[in-house]
N, C-alpha and C positions, 0 to 999 in steps of 0.2 A: 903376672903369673897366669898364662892358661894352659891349658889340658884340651888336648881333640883327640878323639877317638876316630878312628877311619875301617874301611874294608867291610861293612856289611854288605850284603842286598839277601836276594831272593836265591835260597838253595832247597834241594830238596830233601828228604827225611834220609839221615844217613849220608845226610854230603858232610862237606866238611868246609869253612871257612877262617883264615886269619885274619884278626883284627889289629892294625896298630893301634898302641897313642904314645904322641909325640908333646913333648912340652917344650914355651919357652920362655923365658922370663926367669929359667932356675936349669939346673943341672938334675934331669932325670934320673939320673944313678946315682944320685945324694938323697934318695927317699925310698922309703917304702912305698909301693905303688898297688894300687886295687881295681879292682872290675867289678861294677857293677850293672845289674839291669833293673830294666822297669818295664812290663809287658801291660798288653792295653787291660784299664781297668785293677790291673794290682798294684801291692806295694811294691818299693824298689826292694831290690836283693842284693847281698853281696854275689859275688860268683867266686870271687879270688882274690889273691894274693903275691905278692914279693916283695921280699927284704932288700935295704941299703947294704945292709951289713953282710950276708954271704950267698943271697940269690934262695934262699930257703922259700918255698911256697907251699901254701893253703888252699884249701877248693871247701866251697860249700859240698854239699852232699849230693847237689845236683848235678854240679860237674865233675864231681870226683871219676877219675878212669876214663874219663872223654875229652876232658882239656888240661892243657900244659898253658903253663906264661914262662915267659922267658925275658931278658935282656937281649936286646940287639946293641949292644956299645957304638957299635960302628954309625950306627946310623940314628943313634940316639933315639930308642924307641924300647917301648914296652909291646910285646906279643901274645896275645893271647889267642893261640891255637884252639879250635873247637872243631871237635870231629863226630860222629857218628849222632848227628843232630838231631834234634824231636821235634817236633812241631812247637812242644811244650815250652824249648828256648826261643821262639819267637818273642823278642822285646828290643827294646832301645835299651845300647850297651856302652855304657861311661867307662871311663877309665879316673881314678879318683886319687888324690892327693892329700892324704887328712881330709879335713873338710871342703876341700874343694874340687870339684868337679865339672870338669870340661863340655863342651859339647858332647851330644850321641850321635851314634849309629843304629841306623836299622836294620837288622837282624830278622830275617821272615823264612822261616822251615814250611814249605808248601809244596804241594805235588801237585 
């Protein structure tokens, strides 16, 4: 079973990037799937959410109104859109499984 996370780099304040994560070893759309980060020097955080069961998602408070996750079927991935960026979401961003968790991405809000 792994998880990887892809799509960071370097954007500026107010840009906007999409992250995939793709799994293999299991069917991505048999699970509730999460996003988390871990920015230098702090704890990890959740970011978000989505359900097996009807696609319903959750957002911590910090991304609430700036990012959407979504299912891609087709290409078996999870999305997690992030727009109108802060410097402040600068972190390394997992995508998580229950307790398991994939590689990150780097994620840097910079001008």
């Amino acid at each position: 079973v792994q998880l990887q996370a892809s799509g960071g780099g370097l954007v500026q304040p107010g840009g906007s990037l999409r992250l995939s994560c793709a799994g293999s070893g299991f069917s991505l759309e048999d699970y509730n799937i999460g996003w988390l980060r871990q920015a230098p020097g702090k704890e990890r955080e959740g970011v978000g959410c989505i359900s097996s069961s009807d696609g319903t998602v959750a957002f911590a408070d910090s991304g609430k109104g700036r990012f959407t996750i979504a299912r891609d079927n087709a290409k078996r991935t999870v999305v997690l859109e992030m727009n109108n960026l802060k410097p402040e979401d600068t972190a390394v961003y997992y995508c998580a499984k229950g307790n398991s968790r994939g590689q990150g991405t780097l994620v840097t809000v910079s001008s």
